[in-house]
N, C-alpha and C positions, 0 to 999 in steps of 0.2 A: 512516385509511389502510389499505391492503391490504397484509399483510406479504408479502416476497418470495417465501416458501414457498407462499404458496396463490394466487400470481399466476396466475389462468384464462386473460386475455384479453392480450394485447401491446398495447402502446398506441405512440402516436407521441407523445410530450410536448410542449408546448408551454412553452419556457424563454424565463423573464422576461429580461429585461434588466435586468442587475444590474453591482453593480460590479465592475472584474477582482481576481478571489480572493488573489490573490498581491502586487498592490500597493495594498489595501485598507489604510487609516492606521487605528490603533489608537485609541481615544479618547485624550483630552488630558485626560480627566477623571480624576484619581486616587482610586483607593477606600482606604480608611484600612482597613490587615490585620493580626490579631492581633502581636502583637510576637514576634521571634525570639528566641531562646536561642542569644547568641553560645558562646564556644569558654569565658570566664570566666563563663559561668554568668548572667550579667546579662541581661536583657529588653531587649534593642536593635530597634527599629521599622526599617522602612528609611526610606530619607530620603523626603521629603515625593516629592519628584521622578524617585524611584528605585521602577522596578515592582517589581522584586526584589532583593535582597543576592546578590554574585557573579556567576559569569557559569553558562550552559548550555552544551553540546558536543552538538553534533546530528553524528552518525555516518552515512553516506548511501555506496547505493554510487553508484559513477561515472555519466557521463549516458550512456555507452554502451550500461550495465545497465538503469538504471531511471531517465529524467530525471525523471518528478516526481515523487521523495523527493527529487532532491537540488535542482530548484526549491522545493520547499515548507522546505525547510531556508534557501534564500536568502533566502524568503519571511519567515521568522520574522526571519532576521537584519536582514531592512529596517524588520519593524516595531518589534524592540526593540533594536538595533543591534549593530554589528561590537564594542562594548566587552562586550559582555554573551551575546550567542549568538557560539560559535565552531563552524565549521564543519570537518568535518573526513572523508574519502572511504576506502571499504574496496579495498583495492588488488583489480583486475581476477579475477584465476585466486585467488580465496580457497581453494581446495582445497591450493592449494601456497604460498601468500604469507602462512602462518598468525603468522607471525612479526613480518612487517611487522604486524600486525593487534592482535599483544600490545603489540610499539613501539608504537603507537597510544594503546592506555590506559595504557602506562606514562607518558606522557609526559602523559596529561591527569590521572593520577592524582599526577604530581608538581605541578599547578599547584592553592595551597590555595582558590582563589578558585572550582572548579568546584564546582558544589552538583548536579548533574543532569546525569547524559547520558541523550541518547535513541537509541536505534540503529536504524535504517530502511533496510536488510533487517537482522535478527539473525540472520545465515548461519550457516554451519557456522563452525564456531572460534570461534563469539563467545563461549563461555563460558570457552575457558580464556583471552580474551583480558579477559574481566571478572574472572576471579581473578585478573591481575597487579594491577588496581585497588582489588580486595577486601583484597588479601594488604598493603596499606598504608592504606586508607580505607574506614572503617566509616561516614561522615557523606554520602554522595552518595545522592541517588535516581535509581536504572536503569531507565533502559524499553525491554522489547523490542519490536518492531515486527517481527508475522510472522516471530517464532521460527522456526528450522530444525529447530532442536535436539531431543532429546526432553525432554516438557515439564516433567516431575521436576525435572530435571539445568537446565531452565533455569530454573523457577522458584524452583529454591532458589536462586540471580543476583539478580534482578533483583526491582524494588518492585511494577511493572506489567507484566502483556506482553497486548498488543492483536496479534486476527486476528481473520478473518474467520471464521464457523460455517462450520466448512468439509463437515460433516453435511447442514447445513441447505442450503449452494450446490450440493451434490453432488444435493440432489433438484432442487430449481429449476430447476439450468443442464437437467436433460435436460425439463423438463416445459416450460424454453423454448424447446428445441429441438426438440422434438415440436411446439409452434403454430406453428414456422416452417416447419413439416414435413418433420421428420426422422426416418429411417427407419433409419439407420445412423449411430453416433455414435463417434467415432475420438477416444482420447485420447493425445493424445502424450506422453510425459517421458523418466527417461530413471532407474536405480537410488539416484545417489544422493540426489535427490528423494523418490523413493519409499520410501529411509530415512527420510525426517521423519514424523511419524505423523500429522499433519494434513493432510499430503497424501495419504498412504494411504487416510487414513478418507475422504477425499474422492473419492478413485479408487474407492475400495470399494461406495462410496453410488450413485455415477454406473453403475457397474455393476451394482449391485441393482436400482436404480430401470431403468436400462434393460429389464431383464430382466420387470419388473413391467407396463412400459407396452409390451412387444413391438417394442422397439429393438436390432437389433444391435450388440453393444457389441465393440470392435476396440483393443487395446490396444498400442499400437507406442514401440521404445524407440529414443529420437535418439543421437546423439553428446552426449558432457556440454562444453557447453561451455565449461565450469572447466577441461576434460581438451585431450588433445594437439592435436584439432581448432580448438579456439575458438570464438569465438564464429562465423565465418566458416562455418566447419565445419556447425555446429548447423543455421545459415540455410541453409546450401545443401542440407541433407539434406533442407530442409519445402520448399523450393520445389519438388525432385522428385520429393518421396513424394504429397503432395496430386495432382496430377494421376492419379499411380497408383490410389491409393486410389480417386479420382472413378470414373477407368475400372473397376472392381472393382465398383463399389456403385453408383454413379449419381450424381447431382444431388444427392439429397437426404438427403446425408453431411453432419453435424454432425462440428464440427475444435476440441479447444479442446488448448491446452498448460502445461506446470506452468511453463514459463522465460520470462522477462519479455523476453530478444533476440529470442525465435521469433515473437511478438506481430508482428510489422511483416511476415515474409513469407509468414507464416500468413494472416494478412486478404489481402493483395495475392494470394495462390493461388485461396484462397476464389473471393474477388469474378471474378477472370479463369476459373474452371471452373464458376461458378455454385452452387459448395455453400452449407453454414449454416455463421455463426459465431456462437453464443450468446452467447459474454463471455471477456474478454480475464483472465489470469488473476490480476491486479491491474484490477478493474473497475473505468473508469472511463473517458470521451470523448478523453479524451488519450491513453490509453496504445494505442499501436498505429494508429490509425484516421490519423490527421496524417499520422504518415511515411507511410504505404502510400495514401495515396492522393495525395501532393504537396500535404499543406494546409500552411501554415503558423501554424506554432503558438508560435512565438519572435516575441517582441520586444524590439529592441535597446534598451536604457534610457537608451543616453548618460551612463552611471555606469560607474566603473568601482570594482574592489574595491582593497584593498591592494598585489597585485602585480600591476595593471597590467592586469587583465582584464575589457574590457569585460563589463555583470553583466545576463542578458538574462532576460524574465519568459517567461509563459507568458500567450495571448491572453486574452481574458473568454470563457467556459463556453458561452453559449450560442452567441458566433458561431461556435464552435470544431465546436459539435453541429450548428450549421444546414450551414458548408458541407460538414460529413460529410455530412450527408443528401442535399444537392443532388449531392455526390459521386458517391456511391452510387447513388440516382436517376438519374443520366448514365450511368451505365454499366448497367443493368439489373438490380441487386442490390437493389432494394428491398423489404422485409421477409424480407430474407435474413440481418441482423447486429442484433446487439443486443448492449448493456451497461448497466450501473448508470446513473443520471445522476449521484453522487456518485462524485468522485473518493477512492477509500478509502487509495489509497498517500500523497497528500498529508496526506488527513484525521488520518490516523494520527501523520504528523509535527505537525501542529496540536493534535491532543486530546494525544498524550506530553506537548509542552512546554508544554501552558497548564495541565496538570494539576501537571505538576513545579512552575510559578512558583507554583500555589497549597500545593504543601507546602512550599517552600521559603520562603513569606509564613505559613505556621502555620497554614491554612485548613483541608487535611486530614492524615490521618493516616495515616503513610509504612506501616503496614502492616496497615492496614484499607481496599481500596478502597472509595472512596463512589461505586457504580454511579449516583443521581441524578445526582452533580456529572459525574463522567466524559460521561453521555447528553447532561446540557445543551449540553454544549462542543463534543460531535460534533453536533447540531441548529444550534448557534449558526455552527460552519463549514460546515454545508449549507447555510445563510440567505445569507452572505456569497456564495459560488459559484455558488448557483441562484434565491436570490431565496425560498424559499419555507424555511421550518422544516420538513426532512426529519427523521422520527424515526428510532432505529437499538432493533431489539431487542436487548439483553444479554442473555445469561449467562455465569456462570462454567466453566470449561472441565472437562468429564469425561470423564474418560478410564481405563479400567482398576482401577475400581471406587472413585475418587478424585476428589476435587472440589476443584480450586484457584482458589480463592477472586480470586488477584491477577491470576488470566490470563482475561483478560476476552476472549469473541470476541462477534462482531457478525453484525447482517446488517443491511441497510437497510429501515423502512418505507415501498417505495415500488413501482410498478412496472417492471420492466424498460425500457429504453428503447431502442426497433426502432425502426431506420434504413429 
């Protein structure tokens, strides 16, 4: 496979038909795992019929934020059930709602049954909301998902923390937006983004690399909308700044942004002024592309959960990418948008928690990560979702003359996928 960073050529993929990623049934088959170390010291196995001892707590923000971390969280919960995955959502303005967010794990840290949480965004506040967890329970394994934080302060938190090479996305995205032909490339975000130093280094890279390939690079700061605006706010600023911009620079303005709300009127401006969009900033066919174009990508399951809420999935991968394309295609944007074909906000909820049930089954060890096991399980959920065993490059994260071991970032072995 071609790793994403020396992707020369765009390609239009061709996505098998496979089964849908999200209600895909776990095997029935049980594997026999080392025995656990109950709390008296004794070597307790879990029961024959039991994947793992305890339950999980997957942390997700709401679906206004990011719907697929917190479908891919529903997801886990279907396949190993509502006694064992608990679900649970980061309130809306995390910038101000730090509190509700410490409630949160105090309240998962008083339950003795939790062995693992996984937290998918780990936004700003997650750390002092994992020291109320800490500050009682030394026996949990933490995973961040796309740390906010700085990564010192978060990885002395947590067992795991999974992102994206955001180095490595920061050269790609502009060398895929120069085959789409782009001549000016506009990044959006907004300071307190620009605080996390993964997005820095990202914004940094994207700006070097422009500068290297003879791309105008155009730095513009939105409304936050954690702050007084909202979400509301954030969107209306990109619906009428992309047109501006268009007019400044032309057609062949590349548009990407660091907020996962901005995704839906970011593409829908694009596509209506005929710019580029390279990748959505949680890459993946779902995020952004559906809403902005009227797909539908919900399906209603005729389940409902505990309190009464119908429990709705997310379509299969490929039909989801075809009618993108045919979308896109109809309105005259074609090889104007590109993303991953691996969903990586889900993926990441999937590799946390299969990773956790194998420490918490004694398979590996809570503070050594085993980068083979980690790769299998992200290949084994690109299989499920696309049909094919995508590989993901690892390393461990360096930063500042430091190398942490637990904070694992990615990229995918694959090529971009232009609509």
């Amino acid at each position: 496979m071609v790793c994403l960073l020396l992707t020369l050529v765009a390609c239009k993929t061709e996505i098998p038909e496979v089964e849908d990623p999200v209600s895909a049934s776990p095997s029935d088959e049980f594997v026999q795992t080392p025995p656990i170390v109950s709390d008296n010291g004794l070597q307790v196995p879990p029961e024959p019929d039991e994947p793992f001892p305890g339950k999980i707590a997957i942390i997700t923000n709401t679906v206004d934020q990011t719907e697929e971390e917190f479908r891919s969280a529903e997801a886990m919960q279907k396949k190993y059930g509502a006694d064992k995955i608990i679900l649970r959502t980061w309130p809306v303005n995390i910038s101000t709602e730090g509190e509700q967010m410490l409630t949160i794990l105090q309240q998962l840290a008083a339950d003795p049954e939790i062995k693992a949480v996984i937290i998918n965004q780990a936004t700003i506040n997650t750390n002092a909301a994992v020291d109320k967890l800490l500050e009682v329970r030394d026996d949990v394994f933490i995973v961040y998902c796309t740390p906010a934080e700085y990564p010192l302060e978060a990885a002395a938190r947590a067992n795991l923390l999974i992102s994206t090479n955001d180095p490595l996305i920061g050269e790609s995205v502009v060398m895929q937006a120069k085959l789409l032909g782009a001549e000016v490339f506009v990044h959006y975000s907004f300071p307190r983004h620009m605080a996390s130093p993964m997005l820095a280094i990202k914004r940094d890279t994207i700006k070097a690399t422009c500068e290297r390939e003879g791309i105008r690079f155009v730095d513009i700061n939105t409304p936050d909308p954690a702050q007084d605006l909202g979400i509301p706010g954030t969107q209306q600023f990109i619906l009428e700044d992309v047109p501006k911009q268009v007019a400044d620079y032309g057609k062949n303005t590349a548009f990407i942004s660091t907020n996962c709300a901005t995704q839906v009127p970011l593409i829908t401006k694009v596509i209506d002024e005929g710019a580029i969009f390279p990748l959505p900033c949680c890459p993946s066919p779902y995020h952004g592309f559906p809403a902005a174009l009227d797909i539908s990508a919900r399906i209603p399951t005729g389940e409902f959960d505990e309190n009464g809420n119908e429990i709705i999935r997310l379509r299969n991968l490929n039909e989801v990418v075809q009618e993108t394309r045919n979308a896109i295609t109809a309105k005259g944007a074609s090889d104007r948008l590109s993303t991953w074909l691996t969903p990586v906000g889900m993926m990441w909820t999937y590799a946390g928690t299969e990773y956790a049930i194998k420490w918490i089954n004694g398979e590996v060890d809570k503070y050594d990560i085993d980068y083979d096991v980690f790769a299998d399980i992200c290949a084994e959920y690109s299989l499920q979702v696309t049909g094919t065993k995508i590989g993901v490059k690892l390393t461990p994260l360096s930063l500042d003359g430091m190398i942490f071991m637990n904070f694992v970032t990615a990229v995918i072995d694959a090529d971009y996928l232009t609509y």
